[in-house]
C-alpha positions as CSV (number, residue, x, y, z in Angstrom):
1,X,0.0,0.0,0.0
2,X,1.5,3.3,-1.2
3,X,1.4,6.0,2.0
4,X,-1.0,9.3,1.6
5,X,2.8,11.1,1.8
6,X,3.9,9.4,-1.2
7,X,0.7,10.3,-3.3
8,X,0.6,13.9,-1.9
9,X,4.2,13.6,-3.2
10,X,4.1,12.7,-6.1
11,X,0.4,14.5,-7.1
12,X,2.6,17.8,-6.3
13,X,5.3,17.7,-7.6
14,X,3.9,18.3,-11.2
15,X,2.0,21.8,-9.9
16,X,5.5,22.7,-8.8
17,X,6.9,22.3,-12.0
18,X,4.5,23.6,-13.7
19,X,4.9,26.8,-11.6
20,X,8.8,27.0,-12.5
21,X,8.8,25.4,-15.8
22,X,6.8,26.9,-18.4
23,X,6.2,27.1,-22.0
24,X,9.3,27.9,-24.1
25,X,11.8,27.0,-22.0
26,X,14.7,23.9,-23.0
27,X,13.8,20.8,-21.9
28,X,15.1,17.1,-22.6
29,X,13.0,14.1,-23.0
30,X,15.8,11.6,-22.1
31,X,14.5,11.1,-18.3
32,X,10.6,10.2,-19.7
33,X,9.4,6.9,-18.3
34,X,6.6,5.3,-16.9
35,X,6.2,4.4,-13.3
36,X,6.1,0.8,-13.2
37,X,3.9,0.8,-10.0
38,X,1.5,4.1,-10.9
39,X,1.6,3.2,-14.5
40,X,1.6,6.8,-14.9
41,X,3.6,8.5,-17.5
42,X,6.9,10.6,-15.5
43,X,8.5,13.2,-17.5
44,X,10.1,17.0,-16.6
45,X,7.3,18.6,-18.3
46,X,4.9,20.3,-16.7
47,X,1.7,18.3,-16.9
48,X,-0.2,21.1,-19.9
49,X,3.3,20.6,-21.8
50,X,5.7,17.9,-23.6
51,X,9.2,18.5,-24.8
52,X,10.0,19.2,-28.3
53,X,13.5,17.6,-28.3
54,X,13.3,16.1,-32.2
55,X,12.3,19.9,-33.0
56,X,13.9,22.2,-31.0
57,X,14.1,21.0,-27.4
58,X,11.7,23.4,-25.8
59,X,8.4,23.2,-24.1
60,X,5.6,23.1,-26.2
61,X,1.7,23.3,-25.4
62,X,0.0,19.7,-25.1
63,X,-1.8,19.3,-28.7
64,X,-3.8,16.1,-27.5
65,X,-4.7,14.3,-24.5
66,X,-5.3,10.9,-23.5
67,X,-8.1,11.2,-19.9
68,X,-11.5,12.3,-20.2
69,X,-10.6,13.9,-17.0
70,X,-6.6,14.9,-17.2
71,X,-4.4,15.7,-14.3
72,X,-3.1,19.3,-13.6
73,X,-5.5,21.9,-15.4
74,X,-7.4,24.5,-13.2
75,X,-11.0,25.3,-14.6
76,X,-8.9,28.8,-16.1
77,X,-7.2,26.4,-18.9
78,X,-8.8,25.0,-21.6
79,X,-8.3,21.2,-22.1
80,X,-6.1,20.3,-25.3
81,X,-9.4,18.0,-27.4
82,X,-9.3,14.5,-27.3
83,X,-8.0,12.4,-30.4
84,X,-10.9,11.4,-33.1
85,X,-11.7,7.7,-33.7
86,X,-9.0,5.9,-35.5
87,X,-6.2,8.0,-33.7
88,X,-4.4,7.9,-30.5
89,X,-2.7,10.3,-28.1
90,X,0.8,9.6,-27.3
91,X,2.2,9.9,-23.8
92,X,3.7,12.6,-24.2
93,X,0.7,14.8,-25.8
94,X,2.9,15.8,-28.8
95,X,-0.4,15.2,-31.1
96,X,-3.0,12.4,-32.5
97,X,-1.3,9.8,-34.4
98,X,-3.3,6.9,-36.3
99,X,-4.0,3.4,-35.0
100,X,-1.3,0.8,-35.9
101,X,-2.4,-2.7,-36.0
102,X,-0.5,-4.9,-33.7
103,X,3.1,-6.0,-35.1
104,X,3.1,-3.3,-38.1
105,X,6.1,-1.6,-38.5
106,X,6.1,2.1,-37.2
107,X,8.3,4.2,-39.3
């Protein structure tokens, strides 16, 4: 059983870097994982961001989102849409991508 600390933790530490961090700034995705006991995807974006590192390594504005109900947006933001049927949103929020069957090759 994970402790109330732990979650109150965790839960906070993405409004603190969402606080320091913001749009624009340099970022790296080379620390992006996902926690193996949440299940929750762990990167040093702020939760309404994801890090342009192919382009040019900055913060960007999320373009998609995966949850109905996503973590880390006050009622003052408006939500980035959900992806239409046939697409998925990555991780990472960097946009919808189409469906790939299972064992295609993704180029």
């Amino acid at each position: 059983m994970v402790s109330y600390f732990a979650l109150t933790f965790l839960f906070s530490r993405s409004f603190l870097a969402g606080s320091i961090v913001g749009s624009g700034a340099t970022c790296s995705s080379s620390c992006d994982h996902v926690d193996p006991v949440f299940l929750k995807f762990i990167s040093e974006c702020p939760c309404m961001t994801y890090c342009s590192a192919a382009q040019n390594g900055t913060y960007l504005p999320r373009l998609c989102r995966c949850d109905e109900f996503p973590f880390g947006y006050s009622k003052q933001y408006v939500l980035p849409p959900m992806c239409p049927a046939g697409t998925f949103c990555p991780h990472e929020g960097s946009g919808c991508l189409p469906l790939v069957a299972v064992g295609a090759r993704v180029s």
